[in-house]
Legacy VTK file of the C-alpha trace (Angstrom):
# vtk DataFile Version 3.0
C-alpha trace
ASCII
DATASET POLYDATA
POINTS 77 float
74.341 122.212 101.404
76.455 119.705 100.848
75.378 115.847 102.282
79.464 115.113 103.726
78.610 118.259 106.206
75.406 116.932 107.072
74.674 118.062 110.724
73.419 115.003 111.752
73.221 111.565 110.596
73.236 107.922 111.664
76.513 105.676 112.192
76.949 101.896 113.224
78.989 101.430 116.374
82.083 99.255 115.401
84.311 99.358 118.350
83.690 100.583 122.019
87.465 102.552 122.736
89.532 103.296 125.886
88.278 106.423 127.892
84.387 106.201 126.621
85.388 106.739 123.273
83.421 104.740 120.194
84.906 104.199 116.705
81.203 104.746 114.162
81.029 103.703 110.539
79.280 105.705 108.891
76.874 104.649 105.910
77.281 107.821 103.931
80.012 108.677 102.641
80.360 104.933 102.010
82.906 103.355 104.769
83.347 106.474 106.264
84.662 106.016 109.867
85.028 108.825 112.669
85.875 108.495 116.290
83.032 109.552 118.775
81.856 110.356 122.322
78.359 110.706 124.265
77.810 114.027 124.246
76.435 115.496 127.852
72.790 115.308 127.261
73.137 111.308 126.381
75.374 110.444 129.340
72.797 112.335 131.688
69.887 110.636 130.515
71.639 107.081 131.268
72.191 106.492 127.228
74.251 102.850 126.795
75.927 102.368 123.580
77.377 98.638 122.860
79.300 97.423 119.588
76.680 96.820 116.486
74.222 99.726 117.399
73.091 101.768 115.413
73.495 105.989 116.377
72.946 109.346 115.613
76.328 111.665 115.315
76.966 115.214 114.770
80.348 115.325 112.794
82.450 118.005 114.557
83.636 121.155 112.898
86.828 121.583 113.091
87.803 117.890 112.369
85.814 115.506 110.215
87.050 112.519 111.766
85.720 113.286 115.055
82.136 113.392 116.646
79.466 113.429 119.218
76.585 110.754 119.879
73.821 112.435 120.634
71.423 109.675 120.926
70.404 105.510 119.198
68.673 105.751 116.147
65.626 104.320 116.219
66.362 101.913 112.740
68.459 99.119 113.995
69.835 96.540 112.369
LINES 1 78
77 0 1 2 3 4 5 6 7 8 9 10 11 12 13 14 15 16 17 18 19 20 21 22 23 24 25 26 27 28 29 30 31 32 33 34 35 36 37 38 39 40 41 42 43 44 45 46 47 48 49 50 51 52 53 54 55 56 57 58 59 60 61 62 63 64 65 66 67 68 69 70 71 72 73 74 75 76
């Protein structure tokens, strides 16, 4: 399989966006940067995600620049 279509993988949080939307950087590819949102399970469980955190993302299928947050990683910076 290739490692760009990895299912999951951890991003730092760059930006927090307008209507709960986070812009991630990811660290492989290098500089890779997708635009994400909390996916249901994280929002229900009370999951807070500020600028310099460090996440786990599932890159969405049908567009590579898009994604879900589906938890923090437990490596941060």
């Amino acid at each position: 399989m290739n490692d760009l279509h990895a299912t999951t993988f951890e991003a730092t949080v760059v930006a927090e966006l307008p209507q709960h939307l986070y812009r991630l950087e990811a660290e492989y590819p290098a500089g890779a940067v997708l635009t994400a949102s909390l996916s249901l399970d994280a929002r229900r469980i009370g999951v807070h995600v500020r600028t310099g955190q460090r996440v786990l993302v599932q890159r969405a299928s049908l567009d590579p620049g898009r994604g879900i947050i589906t938890g923090l990683a437990l490596r941060q910076r």
